[in-house]
C-alpha positions in Angstrom: -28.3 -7.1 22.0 -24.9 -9.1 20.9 -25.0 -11.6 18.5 -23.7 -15.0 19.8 -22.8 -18.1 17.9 -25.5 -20.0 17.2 -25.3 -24.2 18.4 -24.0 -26.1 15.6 -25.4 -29.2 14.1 -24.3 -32.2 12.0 -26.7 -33.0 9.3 -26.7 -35.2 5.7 -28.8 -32.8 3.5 -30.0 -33.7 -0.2 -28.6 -31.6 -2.6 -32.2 -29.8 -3.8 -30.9 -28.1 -7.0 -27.5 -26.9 -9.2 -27.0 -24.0 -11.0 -24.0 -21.8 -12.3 -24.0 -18.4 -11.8 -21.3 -17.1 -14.0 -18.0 -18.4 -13.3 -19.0 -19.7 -9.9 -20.9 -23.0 -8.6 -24.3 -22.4 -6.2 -25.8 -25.6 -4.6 -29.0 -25.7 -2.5 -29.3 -28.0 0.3 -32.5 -28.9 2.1 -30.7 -29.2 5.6 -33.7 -28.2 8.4 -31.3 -28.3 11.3 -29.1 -25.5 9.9 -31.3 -23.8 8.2 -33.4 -23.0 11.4 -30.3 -21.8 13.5 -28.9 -19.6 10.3 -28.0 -15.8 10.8 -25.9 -13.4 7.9 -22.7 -13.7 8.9 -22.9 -18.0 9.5 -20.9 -20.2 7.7 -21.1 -24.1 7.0 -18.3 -26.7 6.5 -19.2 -29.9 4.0 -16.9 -33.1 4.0 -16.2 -33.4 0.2 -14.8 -36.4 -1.7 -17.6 -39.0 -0.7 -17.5 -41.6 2.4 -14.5 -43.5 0.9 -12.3 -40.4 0.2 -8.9 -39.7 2.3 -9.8 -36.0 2.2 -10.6 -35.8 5.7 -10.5 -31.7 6.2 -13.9 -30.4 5.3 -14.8 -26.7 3.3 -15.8 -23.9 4.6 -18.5 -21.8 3.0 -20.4 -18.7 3.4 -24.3 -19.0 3.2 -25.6 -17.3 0.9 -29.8 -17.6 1.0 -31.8 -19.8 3.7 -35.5 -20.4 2.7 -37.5 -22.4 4.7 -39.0 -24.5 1.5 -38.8 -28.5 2.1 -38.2 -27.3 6.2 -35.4 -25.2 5.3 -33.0 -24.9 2.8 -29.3 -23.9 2.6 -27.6 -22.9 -0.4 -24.0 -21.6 -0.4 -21.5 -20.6 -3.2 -17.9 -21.6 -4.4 -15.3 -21.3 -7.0 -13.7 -24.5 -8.0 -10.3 -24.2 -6.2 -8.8 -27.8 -6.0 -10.1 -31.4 -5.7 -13.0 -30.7 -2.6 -14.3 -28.2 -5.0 -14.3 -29.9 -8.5 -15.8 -32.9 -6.2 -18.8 -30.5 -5.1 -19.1 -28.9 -8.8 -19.9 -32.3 -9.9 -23.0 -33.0 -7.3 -26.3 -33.5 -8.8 -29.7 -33.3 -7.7 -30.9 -35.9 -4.5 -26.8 -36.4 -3.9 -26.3 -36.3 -0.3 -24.0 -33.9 1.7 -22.7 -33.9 5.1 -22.7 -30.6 6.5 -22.4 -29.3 9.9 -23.3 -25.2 10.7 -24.0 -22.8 11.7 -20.7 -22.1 12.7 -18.9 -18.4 14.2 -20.6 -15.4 15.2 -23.0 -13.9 12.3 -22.9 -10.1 11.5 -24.0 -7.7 14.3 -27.1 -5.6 13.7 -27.9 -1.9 14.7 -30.4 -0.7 17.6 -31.7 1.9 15.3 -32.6 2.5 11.5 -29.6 3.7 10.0 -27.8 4.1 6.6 -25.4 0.6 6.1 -23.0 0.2 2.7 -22.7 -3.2 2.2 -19.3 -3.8 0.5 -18.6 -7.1 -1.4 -15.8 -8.6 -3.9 -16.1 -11.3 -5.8 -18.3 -14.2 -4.6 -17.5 -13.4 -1.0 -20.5 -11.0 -1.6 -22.7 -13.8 -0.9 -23.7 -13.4 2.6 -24.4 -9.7 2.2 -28.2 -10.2 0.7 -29.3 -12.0 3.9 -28.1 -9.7 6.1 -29.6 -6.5 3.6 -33.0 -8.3 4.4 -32.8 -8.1 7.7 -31.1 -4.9 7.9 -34.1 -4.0 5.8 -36.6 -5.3 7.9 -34.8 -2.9 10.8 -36.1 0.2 8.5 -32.3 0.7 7.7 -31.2 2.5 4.3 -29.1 -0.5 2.4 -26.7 0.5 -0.5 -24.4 -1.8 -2.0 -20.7 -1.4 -3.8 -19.6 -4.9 -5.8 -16.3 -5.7 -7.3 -14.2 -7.8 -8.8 -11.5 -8.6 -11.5 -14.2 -9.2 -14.1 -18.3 -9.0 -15.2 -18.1 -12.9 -14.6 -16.8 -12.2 -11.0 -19.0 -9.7 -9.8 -21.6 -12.0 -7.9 -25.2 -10.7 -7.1 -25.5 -7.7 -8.8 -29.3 -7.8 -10.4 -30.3 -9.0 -7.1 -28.4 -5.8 -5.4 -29.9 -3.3 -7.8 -33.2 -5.2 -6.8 -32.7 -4.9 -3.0 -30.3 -1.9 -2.6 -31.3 2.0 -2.4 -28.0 2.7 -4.6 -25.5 -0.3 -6.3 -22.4 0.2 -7.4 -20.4 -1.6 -9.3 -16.7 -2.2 -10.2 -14.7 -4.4 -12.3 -10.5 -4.1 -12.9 -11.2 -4.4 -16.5 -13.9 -2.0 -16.8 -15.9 -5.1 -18.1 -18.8 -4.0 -16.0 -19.6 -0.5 -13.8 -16.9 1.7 -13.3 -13.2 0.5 -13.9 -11.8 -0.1 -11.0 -12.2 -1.6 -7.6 -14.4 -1.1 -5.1 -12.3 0.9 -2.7 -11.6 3.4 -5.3 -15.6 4.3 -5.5 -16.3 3.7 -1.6 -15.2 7.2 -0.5 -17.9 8.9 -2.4 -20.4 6.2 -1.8 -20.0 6.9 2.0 -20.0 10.4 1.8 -23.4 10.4 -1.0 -25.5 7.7 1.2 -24.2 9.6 4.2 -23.3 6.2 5.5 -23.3 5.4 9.4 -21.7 1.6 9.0 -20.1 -0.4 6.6 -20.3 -4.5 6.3 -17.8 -6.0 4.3 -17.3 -9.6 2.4 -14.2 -10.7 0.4 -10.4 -11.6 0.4 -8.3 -10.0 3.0 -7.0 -7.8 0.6 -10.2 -5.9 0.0 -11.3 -5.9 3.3 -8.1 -4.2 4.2 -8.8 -1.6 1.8 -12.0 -1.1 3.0 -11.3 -1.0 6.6 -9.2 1.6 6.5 -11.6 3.8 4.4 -14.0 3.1 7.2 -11.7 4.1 9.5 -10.9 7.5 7.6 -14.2 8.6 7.7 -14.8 7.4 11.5 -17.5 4.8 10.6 -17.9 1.6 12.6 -17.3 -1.2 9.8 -17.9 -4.9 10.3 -15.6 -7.3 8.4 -16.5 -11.3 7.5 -12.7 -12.7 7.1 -11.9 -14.8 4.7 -9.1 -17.6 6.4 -8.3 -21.3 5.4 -10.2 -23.1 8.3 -10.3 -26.6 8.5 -12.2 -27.9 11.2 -14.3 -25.6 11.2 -14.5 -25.4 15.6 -11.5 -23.7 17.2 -9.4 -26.7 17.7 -7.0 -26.8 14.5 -5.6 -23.4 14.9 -5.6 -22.8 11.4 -7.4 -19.8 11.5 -5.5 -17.5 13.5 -5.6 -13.5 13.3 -4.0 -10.8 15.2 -7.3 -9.0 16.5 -7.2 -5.9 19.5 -8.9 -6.6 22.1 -11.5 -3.6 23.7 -8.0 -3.5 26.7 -5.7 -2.3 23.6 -4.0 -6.0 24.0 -3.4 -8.0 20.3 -4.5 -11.8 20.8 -4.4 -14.7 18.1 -8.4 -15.4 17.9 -9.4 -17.7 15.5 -11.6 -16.8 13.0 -14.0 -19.7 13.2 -14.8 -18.9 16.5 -14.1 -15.6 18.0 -15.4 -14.6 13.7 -15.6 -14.8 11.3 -17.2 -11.2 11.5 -14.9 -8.9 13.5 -14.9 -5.1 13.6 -12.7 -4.0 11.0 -10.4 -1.2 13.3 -9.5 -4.3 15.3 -8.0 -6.4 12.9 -4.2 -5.9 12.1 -4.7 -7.1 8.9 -1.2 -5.6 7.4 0.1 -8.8 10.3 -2.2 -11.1 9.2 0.2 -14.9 8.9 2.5 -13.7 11.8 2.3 -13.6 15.0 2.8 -10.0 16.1 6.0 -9.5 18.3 3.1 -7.2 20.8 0.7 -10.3 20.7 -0.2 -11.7 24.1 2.1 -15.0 24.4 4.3 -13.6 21.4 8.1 -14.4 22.5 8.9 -11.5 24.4 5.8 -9.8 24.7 4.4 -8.7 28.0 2.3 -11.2 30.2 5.0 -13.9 28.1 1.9 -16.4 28.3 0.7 -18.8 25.4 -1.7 -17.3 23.2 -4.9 -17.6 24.7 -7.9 -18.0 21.2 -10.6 -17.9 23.9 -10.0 -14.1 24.5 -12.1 -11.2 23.8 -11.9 -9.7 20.5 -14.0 -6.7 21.0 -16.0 -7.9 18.6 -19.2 -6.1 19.6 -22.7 -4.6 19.0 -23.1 -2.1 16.2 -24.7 1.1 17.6 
């Protein structure tokens, strides 16, 4: 079966508890409505800055555990980037949040049992142990590869080496793992776990990386961009990527919508912030129409 976006609601959850978890910021939210609707892959936007703030643009976050303690709880993970961040670093416990999710299309899963490498950088690794549990509970073989610049960085790896057949690890300064990143150690992790997909988290850079490994050894990958989104729905625009489409043509889909999971192959990530001059509505590209967001991505069922 696809996977379909799920229907989003608006919601003011209590912020349940705090925590750090190294150098990043993890906040759980009892929020029922979301909570309920929730599949790996989801993503949430918060309004930040409190009811009297002029920061009108909400954040965008990936999910990283749903429970369904206190009728269901969200909690979701973030780096302090700017003011909407430091404002959310400071919550405490019973604060209120406004939240609206789920939002895009969650992460496709497979027909059959089969071997998945779950690939994750930095805290953009969040989402992956949700959708290990239910890969998991599909009688799939789950190995993970983590990375990032340093120990600090590299989020979730106790609770990969808890949950994963095989985890790797890599850090640039050789601070944990092997030194490194994790496209440099995803060739032979494919090839050992005789991989038949690959899911990926993180910045566009890594995900480039590990798309065209993928694509080397002629194994479907899955990607969960990472793009500045601010509303959150498909009507800013901000989002925008040059995806193929299953007919060959390039549109601009937006990656709260149409994703934020596409399959990797499709996205022209080496065009990613322009508008390809083959695009559909490009100037001078055939058909000449304005880009339509709406169109197919080929963003489609793993098999």
């Amino acid at each position: 079966m696809s996977e379909t976006a799920a229907s989003p609601v608006q919601v003011t959850g209590t912020v349940l508890t705090t925590r750090r978890v190294d150098a990043y910021h993890a906040l759980t939210v009892v929020a029922p409505g979301i909570a309920e609707r929730f599949r790996p892959g989801h993503f949430i936007t918060v309004a930040v800055g409190g009811p009297a703030s002029s920061t009108l643009a909400r954040r965008a976050f990936s999910v990283h555990d749903v429970k369904p303690d206190y009728g269901g709880t969200v909690e979701f993970v973030f780096t302090v980037r700017g003011p909407g961040t430091a404002w959310l670093a400071e919550r405490k416990a019973r604060d209120t949040l406004d939240m609206v999710g789920p939002l895009g299309r969650p992460f496709p899963l497979p027909r059959d049992p089969v071997h998945c490498v779950l690939v994750g950088a930095e805290y953009g690794s969040a989402p992956l142990f949700g959708l290990a549990d239910l890969l998991q509970r599909r009688g799939c073989r789950v190995d993970f590869v983590l990375g990032a610049a340093s120990a600090d960085r590299v989020f979730g790896a106790l609770r990969a080496r808890r949950m994963g057949e095989t985890t790797t690890l890599t850090t640039e300064d050789g601070s944990l793992g092997v030194r490194g990143r994790v496209t440099d150690v995803l060739p032979s992790v494919i090839a050992d776990t005789r991989a038949d997909v690959v899911y990926a988290c993180g910045p566009l850079s890594t995900l480039r990386g590990v798309a065209a490994v993928a694509i080397e050894f002629d194994i479907p990958i899955q990607v969960a961009v990472e793009q500045t989104m601010v509303c959150g729905f498909g009507v800013c625009g901000s989002c925008v990527l040059p995806v193929i489409g299953e007919d060959g043509v390039t549109r601009m889909v937006r990656a709260c919508v149409e994703g934020p999971v596409f399959r990797g192959e499709r996205v022209r990530f080496e065009d990613i912030g322009t508008i390809p001059f083959d695009a559909l509505g490009a100037p001078g590209a055939p058909g000449g129409r304005a880009h339509e967001p709406g169109g197919q991505t080929g963003n489609r069922h793993v098999s």
